[in-house]
C-alpha positions as MATLAB code, in Angstrom:
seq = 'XXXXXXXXXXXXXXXXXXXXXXXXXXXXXXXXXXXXXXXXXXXXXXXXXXXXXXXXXXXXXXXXXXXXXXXXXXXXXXXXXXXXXXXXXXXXXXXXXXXXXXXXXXXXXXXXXXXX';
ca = [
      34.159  157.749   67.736;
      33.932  156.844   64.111;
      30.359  156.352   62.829;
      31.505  153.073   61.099;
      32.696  151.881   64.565;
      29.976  153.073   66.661;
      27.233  150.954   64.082;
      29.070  148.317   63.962;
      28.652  148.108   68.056;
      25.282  149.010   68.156;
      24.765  145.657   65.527;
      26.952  143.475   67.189;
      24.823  144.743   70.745;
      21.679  143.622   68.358;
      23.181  140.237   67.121;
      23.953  139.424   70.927;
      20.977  140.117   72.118;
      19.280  138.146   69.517;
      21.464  135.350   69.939;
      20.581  135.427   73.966;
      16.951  135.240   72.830;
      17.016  133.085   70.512;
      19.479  130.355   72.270;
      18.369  126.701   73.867;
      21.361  125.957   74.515;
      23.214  127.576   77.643;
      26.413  127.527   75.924;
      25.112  129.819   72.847;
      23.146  131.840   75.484;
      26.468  132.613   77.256;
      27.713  133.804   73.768;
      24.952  136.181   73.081;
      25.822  137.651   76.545;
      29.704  138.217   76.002;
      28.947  139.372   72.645;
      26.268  142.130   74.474;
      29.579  142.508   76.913;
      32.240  143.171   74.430;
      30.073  145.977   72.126;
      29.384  147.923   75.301;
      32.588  148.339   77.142;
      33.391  150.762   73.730;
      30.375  152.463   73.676;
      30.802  153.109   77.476;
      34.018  154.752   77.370;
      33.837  156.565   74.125;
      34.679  159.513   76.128;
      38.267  159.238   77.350;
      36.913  160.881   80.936;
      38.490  158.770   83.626;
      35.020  158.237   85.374;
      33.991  156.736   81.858;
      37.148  154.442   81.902;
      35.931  153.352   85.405;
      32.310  152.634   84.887;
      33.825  150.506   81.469;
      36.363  148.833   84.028;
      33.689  148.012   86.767;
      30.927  147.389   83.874;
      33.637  144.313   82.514;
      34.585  142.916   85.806;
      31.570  142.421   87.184;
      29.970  140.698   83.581;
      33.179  138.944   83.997;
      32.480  137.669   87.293;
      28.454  136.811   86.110;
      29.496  135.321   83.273;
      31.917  132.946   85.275;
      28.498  132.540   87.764;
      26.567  131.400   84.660;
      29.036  128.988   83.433;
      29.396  127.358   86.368;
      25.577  127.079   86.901;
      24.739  125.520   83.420;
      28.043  123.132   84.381;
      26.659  122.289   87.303;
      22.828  121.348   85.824;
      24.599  119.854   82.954;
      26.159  117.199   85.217;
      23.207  116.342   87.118;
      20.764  116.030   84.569;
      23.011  115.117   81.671;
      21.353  118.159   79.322;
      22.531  121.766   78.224;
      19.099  122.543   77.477;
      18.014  125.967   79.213;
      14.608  124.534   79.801;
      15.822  121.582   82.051;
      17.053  123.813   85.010;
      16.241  121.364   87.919;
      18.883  120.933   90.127;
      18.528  123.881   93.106;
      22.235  124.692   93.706;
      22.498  125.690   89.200;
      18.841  128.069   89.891;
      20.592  129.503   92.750;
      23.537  130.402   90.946;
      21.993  131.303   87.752;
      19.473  133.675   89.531;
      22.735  135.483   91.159;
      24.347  135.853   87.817;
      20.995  137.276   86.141;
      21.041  139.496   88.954;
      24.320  140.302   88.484;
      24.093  141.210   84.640;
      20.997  143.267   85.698;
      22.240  145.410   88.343;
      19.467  144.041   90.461;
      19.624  144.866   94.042;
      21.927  143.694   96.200;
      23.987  143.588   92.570;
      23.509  147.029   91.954;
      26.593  149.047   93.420;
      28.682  148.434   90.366;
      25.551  150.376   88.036;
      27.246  152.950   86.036;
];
């Protein structure tokens, strides 16, 4: 891999996970986490090994499917309390769902089978 390309996704996997820090707002919190997604999924398969091309594969669908997960959680709090604030997480159904997409982005166990 080109050293130009490889910084450039170790800074953008910096800026995301700044921006995930950083955010109050679920909306730029879900951007710091597809940023974190999209400078990975290089880094993982830098080696054109079909097991690395796999792990990349199951590493994107399963952000994908978290991502979706967290979405739909901040949705859902976001119509019952009227705020996209991360701090007012009340409603039980959006903790539920945005503790399973944490987990999911973790690898946290039961969510761990798809670990590279």
């Amino acid at each position: 891999m080109n050293p130009y390309a490889k910084l450039t996704f170790l800074m953008s996997l910096m800026l995301g996970t700044t921006i995930t820090a950083s955010s109050n707002h679920w909306l730029s919190a879900w951007a710091g986490l597809e940023i974190n997604t999209l400078a990975i999924i290089p880094l993982i398969s830098k080696s054109h090994h079909p097991r690395a091309i796999e792990a990349a594969i199951k590493y994107f669908l399963v952000q994908a499917a978290a991502s979706t997960l967290l979405l739909f959680s901040s949705m859902i709090n976001a119509w019952h309390t009227g705020q996209w604030d991360i701090t007012q997480l009340n409603h039980p159904t959006s903790s539920l769902l945005l503790t399973t997409a944490i987990a999911m982005k973790l690898g946290l166990v039961p969510f761990h089978f798809w670990f590279p």
